[in-house]
C-alpha positions as CSV (number, residue, x, y, z in Angstrom):
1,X,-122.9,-6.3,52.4
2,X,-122.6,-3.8,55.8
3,X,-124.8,-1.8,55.8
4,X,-124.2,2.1,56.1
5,X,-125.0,4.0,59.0
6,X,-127.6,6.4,59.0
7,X,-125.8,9.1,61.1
8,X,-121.9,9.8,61.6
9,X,-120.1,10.9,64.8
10,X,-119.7,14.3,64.8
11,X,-122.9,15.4,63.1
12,X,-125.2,17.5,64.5
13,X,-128.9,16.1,64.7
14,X,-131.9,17.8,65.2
15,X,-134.6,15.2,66.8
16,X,-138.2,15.3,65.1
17,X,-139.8,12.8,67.5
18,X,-139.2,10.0,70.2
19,X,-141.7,7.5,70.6
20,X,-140.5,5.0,73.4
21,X,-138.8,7.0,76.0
22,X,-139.9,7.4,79.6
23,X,-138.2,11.1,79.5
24,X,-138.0,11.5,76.2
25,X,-135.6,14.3,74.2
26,X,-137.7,17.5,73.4
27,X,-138.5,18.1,69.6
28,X,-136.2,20.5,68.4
29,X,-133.6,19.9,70.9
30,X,-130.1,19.4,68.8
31,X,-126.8,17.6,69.7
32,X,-124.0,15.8,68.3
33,X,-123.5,12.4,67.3
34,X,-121.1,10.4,69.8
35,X,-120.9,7.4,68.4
36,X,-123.3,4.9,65.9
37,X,-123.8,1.1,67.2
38,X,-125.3,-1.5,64.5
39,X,-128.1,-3.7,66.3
40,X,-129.3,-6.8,64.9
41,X,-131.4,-6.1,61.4
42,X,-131.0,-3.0,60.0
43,X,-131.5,-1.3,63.3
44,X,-128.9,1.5,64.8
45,X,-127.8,3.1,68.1
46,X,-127.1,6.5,67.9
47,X,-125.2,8.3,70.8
48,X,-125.7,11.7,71.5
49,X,-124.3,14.4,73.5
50,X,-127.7,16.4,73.6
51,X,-127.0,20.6,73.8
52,X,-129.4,20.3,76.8
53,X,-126.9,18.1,78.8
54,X,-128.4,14.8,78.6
55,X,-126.5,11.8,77.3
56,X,-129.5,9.7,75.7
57,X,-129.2,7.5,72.3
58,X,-132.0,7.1,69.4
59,X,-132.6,4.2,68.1
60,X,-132.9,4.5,64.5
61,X,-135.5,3.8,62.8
62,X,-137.7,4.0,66.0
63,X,-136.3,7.4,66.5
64,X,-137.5,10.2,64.2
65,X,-134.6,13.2,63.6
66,X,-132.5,14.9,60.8
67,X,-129.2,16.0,60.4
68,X,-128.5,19.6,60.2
69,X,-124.9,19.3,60.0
C-alpha cells in the first residue's frame, strides 16, 4: 500500500517549527504547497513557495507545520 501524502499542492501551510535548517523558515511564515516528493520510509518532501519569497521544502515528519487551507 502507497502511502498518502501528508500535504497536497496547492495548500496553504502555516510552519510551526524547523529543526535542521541553517536559515531556517520563521514560525508563522505561510506558503503554498508546490509539489509533495515521497522519500524512502514514510518520509516526505514538501515544496513550498514561502509568502516571504523563499523557495525552501520541509521535510515531513522532521518539519513541524499545519495546513490552514
Amino acid at each position: 500500500m502507497i502511502p498518502t501524502p501528508p500535504v497536497q499542492k496547492g495548500q496553504v501551510v502555516e510552519l510551526v517549527q524547523m529543526l535542521d535548517d541553517p536559515c531556517p523558515i520563521l514560525p508563522g511564515d505561510k506558503g503554498v504547497v508546490r509539489s509533495v516528493t515521497r522519500l524512502p520510509g514514510n518520509n516526505w518532501q514538501i515544496h513550498v513557495a514561502w509568502e516571504s519569497g523563499r523557495r525552501l521544502a520541509l521535510l515531513h515528519p522532521t518539519d513541524l507545520f499545519k495546513v490552514i487551507s
